[in-house]
C-alpha positions as CSV (number, residue, x, y, z in Angstrom):
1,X,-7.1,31.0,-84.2
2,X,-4.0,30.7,-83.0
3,X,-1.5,33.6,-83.1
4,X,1.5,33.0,-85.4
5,X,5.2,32.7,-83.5
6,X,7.1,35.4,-84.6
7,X,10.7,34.1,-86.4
8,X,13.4,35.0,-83.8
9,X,17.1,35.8,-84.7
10,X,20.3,36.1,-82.6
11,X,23.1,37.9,-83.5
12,X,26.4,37.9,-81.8
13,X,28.6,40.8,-83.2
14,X,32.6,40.9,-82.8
15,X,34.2,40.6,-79.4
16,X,36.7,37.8,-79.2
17,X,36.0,35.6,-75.9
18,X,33.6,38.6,-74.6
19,X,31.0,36.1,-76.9
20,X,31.1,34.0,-74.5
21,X,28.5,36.2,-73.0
22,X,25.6,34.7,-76.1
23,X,25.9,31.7,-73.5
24,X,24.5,33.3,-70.4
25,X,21.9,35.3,-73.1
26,X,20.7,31.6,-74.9
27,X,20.2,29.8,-70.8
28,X,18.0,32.7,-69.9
29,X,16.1,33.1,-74.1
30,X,15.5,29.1,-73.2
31,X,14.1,29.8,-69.7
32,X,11.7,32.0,-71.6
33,X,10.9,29.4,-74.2
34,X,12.1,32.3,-76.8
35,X,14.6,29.3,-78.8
36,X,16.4,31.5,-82.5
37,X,15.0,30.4,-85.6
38,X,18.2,31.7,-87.0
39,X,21.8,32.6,-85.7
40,X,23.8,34.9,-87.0
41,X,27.6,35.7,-86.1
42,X,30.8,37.7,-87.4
43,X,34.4,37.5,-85.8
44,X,34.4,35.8,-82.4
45,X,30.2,35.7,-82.5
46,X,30.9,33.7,-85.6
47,X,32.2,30.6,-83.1
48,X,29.6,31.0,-80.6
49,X,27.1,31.6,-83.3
50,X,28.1,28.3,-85.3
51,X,28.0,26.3,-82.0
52,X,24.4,27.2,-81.1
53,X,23.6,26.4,-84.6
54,X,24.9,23.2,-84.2
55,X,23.3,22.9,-81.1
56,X,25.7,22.6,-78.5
57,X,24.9,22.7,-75.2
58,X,26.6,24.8,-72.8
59,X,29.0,22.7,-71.3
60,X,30.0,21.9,-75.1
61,X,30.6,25.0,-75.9
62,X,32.8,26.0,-73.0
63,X,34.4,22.9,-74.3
64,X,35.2,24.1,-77.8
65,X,36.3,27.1,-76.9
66,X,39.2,25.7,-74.8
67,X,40.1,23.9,-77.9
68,X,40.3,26.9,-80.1
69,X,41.5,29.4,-77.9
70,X,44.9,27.8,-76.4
71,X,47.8,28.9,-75.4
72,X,49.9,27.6,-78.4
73,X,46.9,30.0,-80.8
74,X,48.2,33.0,-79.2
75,X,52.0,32.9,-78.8
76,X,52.9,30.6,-81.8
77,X,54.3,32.9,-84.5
78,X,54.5,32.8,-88.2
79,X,58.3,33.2,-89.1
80,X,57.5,32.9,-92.7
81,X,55.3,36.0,-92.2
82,X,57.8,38.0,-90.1
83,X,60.2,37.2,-92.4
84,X,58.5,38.8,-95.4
85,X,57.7,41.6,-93.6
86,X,61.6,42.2,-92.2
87,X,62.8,42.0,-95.5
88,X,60.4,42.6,-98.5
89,X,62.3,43.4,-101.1
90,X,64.7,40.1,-100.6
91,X,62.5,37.5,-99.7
92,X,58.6,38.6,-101.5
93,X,55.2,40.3,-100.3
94,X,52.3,39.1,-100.5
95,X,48.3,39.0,-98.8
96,X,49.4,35.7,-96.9
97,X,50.8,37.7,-93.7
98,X,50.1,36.6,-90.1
99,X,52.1,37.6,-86.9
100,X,50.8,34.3,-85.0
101,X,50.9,30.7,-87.1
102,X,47.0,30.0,-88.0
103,X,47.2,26.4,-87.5
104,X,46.7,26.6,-84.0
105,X,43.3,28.5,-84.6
106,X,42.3,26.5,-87.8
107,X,42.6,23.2,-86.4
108,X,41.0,24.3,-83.2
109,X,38.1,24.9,-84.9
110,X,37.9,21.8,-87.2
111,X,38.5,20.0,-83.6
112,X,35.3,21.7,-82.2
113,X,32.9,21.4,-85.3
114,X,35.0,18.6,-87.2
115,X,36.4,19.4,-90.3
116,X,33.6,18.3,-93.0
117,X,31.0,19.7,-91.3
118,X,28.8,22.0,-93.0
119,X,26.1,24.9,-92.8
120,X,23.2,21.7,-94.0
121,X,24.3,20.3,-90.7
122,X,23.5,22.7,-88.3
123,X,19.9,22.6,-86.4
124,X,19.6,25.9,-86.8
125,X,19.9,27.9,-89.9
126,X,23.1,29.8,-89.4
127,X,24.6,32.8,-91.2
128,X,28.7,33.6,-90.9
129,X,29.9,37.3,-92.1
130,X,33.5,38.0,-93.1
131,X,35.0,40.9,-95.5
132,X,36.7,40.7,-98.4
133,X,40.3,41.3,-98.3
134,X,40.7,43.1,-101.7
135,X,37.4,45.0,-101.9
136,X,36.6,45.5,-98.3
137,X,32.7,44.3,-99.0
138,X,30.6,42.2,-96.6
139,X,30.7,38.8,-97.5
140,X,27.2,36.2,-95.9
141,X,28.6,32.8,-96.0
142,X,25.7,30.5,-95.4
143,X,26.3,27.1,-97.5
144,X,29.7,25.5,-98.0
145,X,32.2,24.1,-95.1
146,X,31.4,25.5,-91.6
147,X,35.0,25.3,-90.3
148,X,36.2,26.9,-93.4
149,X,33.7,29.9,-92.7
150,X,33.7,30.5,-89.2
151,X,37.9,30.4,-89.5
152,X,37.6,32.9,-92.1
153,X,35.2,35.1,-90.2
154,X,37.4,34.9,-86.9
155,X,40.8,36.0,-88.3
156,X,41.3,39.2,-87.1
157,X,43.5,41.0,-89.8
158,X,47.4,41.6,-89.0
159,X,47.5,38.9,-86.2
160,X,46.1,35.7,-88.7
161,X,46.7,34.9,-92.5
162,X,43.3,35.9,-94.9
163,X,41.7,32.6,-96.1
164,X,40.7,32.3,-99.5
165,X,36.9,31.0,-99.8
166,X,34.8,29.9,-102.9
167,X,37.6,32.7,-104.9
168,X,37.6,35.2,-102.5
169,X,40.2,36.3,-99.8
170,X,38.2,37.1,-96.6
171,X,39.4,38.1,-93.3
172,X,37.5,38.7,-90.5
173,X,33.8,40.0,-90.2
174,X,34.2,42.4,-87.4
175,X,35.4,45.2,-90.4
176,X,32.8,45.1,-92.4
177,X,29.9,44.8,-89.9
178,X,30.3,44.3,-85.9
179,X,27.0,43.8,-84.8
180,X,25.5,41.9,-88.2
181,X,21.9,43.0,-87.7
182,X,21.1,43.8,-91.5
183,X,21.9,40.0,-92.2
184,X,19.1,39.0,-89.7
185,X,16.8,41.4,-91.5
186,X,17.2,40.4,-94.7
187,X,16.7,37.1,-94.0
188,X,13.5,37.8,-93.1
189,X,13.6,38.0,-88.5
190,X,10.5,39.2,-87.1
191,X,12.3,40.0,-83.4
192,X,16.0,40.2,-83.1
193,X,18.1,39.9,-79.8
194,X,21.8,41.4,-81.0
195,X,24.4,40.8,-78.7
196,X,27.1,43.7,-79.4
197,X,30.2,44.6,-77.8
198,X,32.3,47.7,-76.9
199,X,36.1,46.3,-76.3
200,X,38.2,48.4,-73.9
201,X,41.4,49.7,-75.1
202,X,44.8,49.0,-73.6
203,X,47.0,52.3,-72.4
204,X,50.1,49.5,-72.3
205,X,51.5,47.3,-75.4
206,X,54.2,44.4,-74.3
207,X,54.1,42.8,-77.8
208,X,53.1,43.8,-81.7
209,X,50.0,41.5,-80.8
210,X,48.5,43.8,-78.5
211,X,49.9,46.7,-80.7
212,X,47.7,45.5,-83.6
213,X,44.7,44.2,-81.3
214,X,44.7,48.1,-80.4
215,X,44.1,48.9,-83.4
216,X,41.8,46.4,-84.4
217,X,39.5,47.3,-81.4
218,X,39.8,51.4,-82.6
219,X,38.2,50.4,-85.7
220,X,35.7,47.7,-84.6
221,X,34.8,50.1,-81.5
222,X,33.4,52.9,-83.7
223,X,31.7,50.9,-86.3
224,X,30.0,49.7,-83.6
225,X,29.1,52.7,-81.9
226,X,27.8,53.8,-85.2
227,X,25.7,50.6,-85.6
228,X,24.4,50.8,-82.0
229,X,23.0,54.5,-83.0
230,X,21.4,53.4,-85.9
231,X,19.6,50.0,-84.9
232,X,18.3,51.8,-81.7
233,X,16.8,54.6,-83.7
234,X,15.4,52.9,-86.6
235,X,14.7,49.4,-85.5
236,X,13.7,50.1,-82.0
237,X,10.5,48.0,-82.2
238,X,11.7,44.9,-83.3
239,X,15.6,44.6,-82.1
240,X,16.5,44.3,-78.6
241,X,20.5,44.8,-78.3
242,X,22.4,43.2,-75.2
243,X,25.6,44.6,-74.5
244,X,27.7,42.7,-71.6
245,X,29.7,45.2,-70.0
246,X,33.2,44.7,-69.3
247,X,35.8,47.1,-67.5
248,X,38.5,45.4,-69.2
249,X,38.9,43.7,-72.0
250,X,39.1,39.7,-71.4
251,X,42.1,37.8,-73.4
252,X,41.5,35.9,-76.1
253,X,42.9,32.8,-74.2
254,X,41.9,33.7,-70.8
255,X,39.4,30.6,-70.5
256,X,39.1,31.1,-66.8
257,X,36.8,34.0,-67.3
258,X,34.6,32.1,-69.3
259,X,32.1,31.1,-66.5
260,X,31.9,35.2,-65.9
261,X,32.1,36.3,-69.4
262,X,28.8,34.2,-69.0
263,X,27.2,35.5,-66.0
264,X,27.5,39.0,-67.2
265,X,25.4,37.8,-70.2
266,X,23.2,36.4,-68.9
267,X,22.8,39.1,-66.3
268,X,22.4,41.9,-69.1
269,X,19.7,40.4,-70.7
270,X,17.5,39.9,-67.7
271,X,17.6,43.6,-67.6
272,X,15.6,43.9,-71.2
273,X,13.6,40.7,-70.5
274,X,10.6,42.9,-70.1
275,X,11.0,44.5,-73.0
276,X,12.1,41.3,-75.0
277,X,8.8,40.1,-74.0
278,X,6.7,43.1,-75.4
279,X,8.7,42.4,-78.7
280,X,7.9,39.5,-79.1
281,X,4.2,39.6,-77.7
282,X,3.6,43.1,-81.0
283,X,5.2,40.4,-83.5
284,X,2.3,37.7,-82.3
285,X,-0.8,40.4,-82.6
């Protein structure tokens, strides 16, 4: 009789262009013959994730990601925004504040999964996290438009405009859960490669951008830590957690670093390949 395949999830966590790293993970999972039965991603995972869904090969990806991440979506700002955060009281305040205009990032993506797509499309199932603005809960997004989601999952708070989404105002994942594990869990994973990232913090700040990136990254940083702990001690026999190391942290449009943002990847999870295997050999018996 033969033994049943074990469902296989991958989840990238939070970690702006360091999840460029799932790349170098997927070439060596498909050198194994180990291919997800689901993806799962949150904040810049969320991109990657949707593009394995979809089935992109690597060369497409790196392609998309030079779409989305241009110079124009980092250093374009929102004057409206600024403006109704100079002066509150003579112009309105509201939840629609971004430092940097989204349209940049929002029409990146559409450009890299085209604008109607949706979740039915993907090859693989695919699951998008992003937190609600006004009651700070984790929100799955699995059905509905895929450019729509994975924009709503990547807009890191501060820096790009909330997007509302089936009534809700979400902004991105990365608060609410920075290595998505539980996702893959409930949905039902046998084995689970997690691919989580620690970002570096700055000792410098030359705009407000990096100013609130710090303090984006403080947060993200610990709920990750925290999440590491966890997963490791509970879930040790069925989740094998890659984490790229990085002595800096890598620019959200620094696309040159791309090829290795993806060696280090790849390089990481060759070091748990042995234990990858015995995970996924208990999961067959």
């Amino acid at each position: 009789m033969d033994k049943m395949k074990p469902r296989i999830a991958l989840v990238i966590g939070c970690g702006g262009l360091k999840c460029a790293a799932a790349i170098g993970v997927l070439q060596v999972l498909e050198a194994e013959a180990l291919f997800p039965d689901m993806v799962v991603g949150c904040s810049g995972g969320a991109i990657f994730g949707a593009a394995i869904a979809m089935g992109f090969s690597s060369d497409r990806m790196i392609e998309a990601l030079a779409q989305i991440w241009t110079r124009d979506t980092m250093q374009k700002l929102d004057f409206p925004s600024l403006a109704k955060i100079a002066l509150p009281k003579q112009i309105g305040f509201d939840d629609q504040i971004g430092i940097l205009d989204d349209r940049g990032l929002t029409n990146g993506i559409a450009k890299a999964f085209g604008a109607k797509t949706t979740f039915a499309d993907t090859v693989i199932p695919f699951h998008c996290l992003a937190t609600d603005f006004h009651s700070g809960e984790q929100v799955i997004l699995s059905e509905g438009n895929l450019t729509r989601a994975v924009r709503a999952s990547a807009g890191i708070p501060i820096l790009f405009k909330p997007v509302e989404c089936d009534g809700r105002l979400l902004i991105d994942g990365g608060l609410s859960d920075p290595l998505p594990v539980d996702v893959a869990i409930r949905e039902g994973a046998d084995a689970i490669i997690a691919v989580g990232f620690e970002t570096p913090l700055s000792h410098s700040f030359s705009s407000p951008m990096n100013f609130a990136s710090q303090m984006f990254n403080i947060l993200v940083n610990q709920l990750f830590y925290r999440k590491f702990a966890f997963f490791n001690l509970a879930y040790h026999s069925e989740i094998v957690i890659i984490t790229p190391q990085f002595e800096s942290d890598i620019p959200l449009n620094d696309v040159n670093s791309i090829p290795f943002v993806i060696e280090q990847g790849r390089k990481e999870t060759l070091k748990h390949l042995a234990h990858l295997r015995q995970v996924i050999a208990s999961k067959q018996d």
